[in-house]
C-alpha positions as a Markdown table, in Angstrom:
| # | Residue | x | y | z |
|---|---|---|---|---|
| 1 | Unk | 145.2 | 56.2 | 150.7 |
| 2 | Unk | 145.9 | 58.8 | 153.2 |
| 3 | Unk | 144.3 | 62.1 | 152.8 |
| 4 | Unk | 147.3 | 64.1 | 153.7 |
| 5 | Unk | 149.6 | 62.3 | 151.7 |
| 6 | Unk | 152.5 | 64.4 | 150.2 |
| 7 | Unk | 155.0 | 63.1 | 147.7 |
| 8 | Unk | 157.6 | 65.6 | 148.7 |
| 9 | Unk | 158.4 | 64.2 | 151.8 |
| 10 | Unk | 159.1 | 60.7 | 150.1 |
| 11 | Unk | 160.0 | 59.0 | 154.1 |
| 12 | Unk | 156.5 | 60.5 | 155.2 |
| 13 | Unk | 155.0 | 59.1 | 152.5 |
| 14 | Unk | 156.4 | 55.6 | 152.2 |
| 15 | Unk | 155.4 | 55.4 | 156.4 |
| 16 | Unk | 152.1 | 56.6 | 155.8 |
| 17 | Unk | 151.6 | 53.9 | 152.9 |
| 18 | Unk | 152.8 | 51.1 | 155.3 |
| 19 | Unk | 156.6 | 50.4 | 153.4 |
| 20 | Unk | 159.1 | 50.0 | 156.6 |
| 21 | Unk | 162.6 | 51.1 | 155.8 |
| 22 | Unk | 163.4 | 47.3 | 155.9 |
| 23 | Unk | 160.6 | 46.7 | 152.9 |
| 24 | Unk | 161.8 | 49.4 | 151.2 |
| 25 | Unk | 165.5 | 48.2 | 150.4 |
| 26 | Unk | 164.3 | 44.9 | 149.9 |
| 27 | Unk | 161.8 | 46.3 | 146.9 |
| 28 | Unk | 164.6 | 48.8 | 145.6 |
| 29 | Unk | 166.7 | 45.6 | 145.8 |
| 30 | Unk | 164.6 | 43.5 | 143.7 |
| 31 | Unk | 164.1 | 46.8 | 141.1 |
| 32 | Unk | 168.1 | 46.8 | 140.6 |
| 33 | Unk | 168.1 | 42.9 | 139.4 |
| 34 | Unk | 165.9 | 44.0 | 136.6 |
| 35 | Unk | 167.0 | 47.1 | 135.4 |
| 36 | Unk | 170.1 | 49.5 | 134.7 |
| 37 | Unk | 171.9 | 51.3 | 137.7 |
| 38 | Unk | 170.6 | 54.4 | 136.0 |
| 39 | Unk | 166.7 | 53.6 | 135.5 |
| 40 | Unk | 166.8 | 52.6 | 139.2 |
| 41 | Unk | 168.2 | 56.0 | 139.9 |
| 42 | Unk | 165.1 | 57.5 | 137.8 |
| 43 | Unk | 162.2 | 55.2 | 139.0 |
| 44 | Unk | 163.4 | 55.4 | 142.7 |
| 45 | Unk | 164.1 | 59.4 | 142.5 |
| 46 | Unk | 160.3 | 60.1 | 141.0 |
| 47 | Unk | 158.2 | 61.9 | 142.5 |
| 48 | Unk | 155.1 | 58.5 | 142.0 |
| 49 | Unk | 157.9 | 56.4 | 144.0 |
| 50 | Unk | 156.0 | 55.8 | 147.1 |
| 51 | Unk | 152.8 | 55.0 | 145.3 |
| 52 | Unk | 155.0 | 52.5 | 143.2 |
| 53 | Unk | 156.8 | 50.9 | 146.1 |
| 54 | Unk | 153.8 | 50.8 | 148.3 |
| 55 | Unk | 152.5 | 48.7 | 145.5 |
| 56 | Unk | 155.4 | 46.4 | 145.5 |
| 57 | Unk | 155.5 | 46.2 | 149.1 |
| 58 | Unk | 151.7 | 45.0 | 148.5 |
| 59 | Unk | 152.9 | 42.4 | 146.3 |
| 60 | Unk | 155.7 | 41.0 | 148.1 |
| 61 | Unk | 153.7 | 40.6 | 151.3 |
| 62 | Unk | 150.9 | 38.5 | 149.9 |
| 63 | Unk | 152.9 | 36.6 | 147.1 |
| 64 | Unk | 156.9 | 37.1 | 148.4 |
| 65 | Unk | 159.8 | 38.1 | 146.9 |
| 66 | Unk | 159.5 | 35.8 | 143.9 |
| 67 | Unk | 156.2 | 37.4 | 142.7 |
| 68 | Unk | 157.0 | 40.4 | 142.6 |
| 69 | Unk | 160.2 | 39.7 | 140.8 |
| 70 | Unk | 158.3 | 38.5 | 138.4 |
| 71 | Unk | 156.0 | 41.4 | 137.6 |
| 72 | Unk | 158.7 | 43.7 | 138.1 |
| 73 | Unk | 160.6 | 41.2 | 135.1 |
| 74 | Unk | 158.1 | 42.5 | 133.1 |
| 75 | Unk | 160.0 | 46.0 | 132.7 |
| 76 | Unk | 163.1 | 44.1 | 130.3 |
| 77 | Unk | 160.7 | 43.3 | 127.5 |
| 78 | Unk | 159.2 | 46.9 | 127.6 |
| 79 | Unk | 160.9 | 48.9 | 125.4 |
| 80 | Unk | 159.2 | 52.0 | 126.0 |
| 81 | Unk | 161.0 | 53.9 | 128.5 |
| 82 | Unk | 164.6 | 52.6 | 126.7 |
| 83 | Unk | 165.0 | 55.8 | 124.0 |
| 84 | Unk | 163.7 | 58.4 | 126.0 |
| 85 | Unk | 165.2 | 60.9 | 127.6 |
| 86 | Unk | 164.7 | 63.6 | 130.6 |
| 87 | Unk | 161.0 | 64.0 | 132.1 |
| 88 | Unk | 160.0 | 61.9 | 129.2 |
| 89 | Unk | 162.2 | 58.7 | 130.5 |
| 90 | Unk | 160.9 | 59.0 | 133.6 |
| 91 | Unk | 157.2 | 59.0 | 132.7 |
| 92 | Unk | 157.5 | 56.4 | 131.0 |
| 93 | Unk | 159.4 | 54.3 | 133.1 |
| 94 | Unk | 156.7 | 54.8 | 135.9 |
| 95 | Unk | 153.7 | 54.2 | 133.8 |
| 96 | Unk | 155.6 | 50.6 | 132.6 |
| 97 | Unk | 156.0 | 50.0 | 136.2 |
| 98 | Unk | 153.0 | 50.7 | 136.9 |
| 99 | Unk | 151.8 | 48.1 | 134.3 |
| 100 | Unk | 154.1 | 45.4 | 135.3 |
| 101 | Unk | 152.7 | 45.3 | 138.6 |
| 102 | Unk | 149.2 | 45.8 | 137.3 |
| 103 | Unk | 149.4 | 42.6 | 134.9 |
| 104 | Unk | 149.7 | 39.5 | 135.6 |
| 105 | Unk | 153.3 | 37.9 | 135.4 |
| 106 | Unk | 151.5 | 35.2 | 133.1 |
| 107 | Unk | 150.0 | 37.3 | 131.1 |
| 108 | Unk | 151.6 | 38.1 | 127.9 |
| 109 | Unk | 153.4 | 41.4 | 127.5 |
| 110 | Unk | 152.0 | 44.0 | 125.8 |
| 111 | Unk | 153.7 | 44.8 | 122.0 |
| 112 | Unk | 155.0 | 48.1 | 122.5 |
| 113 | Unk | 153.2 | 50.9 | 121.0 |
| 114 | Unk | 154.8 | 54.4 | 119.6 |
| 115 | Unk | 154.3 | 57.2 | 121.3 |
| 116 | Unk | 151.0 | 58.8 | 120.3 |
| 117 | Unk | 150.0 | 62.6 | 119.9 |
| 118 | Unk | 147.1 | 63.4 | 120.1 |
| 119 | Unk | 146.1 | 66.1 | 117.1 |
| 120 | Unk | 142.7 | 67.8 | 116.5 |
| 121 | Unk | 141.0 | 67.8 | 113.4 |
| 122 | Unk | 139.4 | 70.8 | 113.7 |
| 123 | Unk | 142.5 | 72.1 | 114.8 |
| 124 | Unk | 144.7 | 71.2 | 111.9 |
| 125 | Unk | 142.2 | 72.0 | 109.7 |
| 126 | Unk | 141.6 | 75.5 | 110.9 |
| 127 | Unk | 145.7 | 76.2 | 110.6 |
| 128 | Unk | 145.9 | 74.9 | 107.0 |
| 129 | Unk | 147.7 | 76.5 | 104.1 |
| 130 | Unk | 146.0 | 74.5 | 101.6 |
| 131 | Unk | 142.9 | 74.8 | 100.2 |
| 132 | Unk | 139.5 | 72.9 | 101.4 |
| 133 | Unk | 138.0 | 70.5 | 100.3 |
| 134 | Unk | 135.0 | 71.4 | 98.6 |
| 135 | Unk | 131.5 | 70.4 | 99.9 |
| 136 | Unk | 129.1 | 67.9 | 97.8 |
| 137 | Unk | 127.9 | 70.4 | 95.3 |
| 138 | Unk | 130.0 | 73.4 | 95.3 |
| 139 | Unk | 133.1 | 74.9 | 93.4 |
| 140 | Unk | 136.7 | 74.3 | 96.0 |
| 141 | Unk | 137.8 | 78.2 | 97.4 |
| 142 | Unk | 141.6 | 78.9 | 95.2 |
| 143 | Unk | 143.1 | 79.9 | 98.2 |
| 144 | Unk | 144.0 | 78.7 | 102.3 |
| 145 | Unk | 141.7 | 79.1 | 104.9 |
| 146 | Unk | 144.8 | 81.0 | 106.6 |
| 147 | Unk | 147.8 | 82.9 | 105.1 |
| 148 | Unk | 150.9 | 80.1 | 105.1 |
| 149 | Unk | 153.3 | 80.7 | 107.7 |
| 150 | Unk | 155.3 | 83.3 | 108.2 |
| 151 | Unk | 154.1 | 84.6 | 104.4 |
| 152 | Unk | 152.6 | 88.0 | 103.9 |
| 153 | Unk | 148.4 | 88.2 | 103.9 |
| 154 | Unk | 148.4 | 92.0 | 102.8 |
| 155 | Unk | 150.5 | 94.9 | 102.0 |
| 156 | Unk | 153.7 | 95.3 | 103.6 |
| 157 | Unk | 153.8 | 97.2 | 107.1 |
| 158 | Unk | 154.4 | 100.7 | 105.9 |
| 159 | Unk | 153.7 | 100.0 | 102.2 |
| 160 | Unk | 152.7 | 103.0 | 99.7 |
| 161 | Unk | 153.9 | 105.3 | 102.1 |
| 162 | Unk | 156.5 | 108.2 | 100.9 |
| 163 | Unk | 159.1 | 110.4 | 103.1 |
């Protein structure tokens, strides 16, 4: 990997990764016979593209065309990237194409998993508007560790004032 590698200047960076312009339409080539005119547009225009295609180029040197066809196959059975929309759509496309050409064509693929968030315990816990539970051995509080939202915790702003 090239120390001074910069994204942004996607030709740069396909040359410094070793993809010849002749390599290059031969990999987006194979990436349009597996997936919509549309996904191509996204996974070709991202900013991870050389890193992807020098990849592929990787692959279809040492195994040919065929091989990589078949990791890039990979991406019609993952359904991950299909809903999405915007940045999203295009994260996710690059990590599954990332996996296909990670995993072996033989292997099976991967069932497709939801997308995850990550929440804190502590952190819902600490913005609950119901009570706590109580700890072995002593009485539950009666009211929320914080005020519910958007719900008054004291006297009005203003509140027993007179003109």
């Amino acid at each position: 990997m090239p120390r001074d590698l910069d994204l942004s200047d996607r030709a740069k960076a396909l040359e410094q990764l070793g993809v010849n312009p002749l390599g290059h339409a031969t990999i987006v080539g194979l990436v349009k016979d597996v997936l919509p005119e549309t996904q191509v547009g996204l996974l070709v225009g991202s900013r991870p593209w050389p890193l992807l295609a020098a990849r592929m180029n990787q692959i279809r040197e040492q195994g040919g065309p065929a091989l990589l066809g078949a990791h890039l196959a990979r991406l019609q059975d993952d359904t991950s990237f299909k809903d999405a929309s915007g940045s999203a759509a295009v994260g996710r496309l690059v990590d599954a194409t990332l996996n296909s050409l990670t995993t072996p064509p033989s292997e099976p693929p991967a069932p497709a998993s939801p997308v995850r968030i990550r929440v804190s315990a502590a952190a819902a816990r600490s913005r609950s508007t119901t009570p706590a539970a109580a700890a072995p051995g002593q009485q539950a509080p009666t009211e929320a560790a914080v005020p519910a939202h958007r719900q008054q915790a004291g006297p009005a702003r203003g509140a027993g004032r007179t003109r």
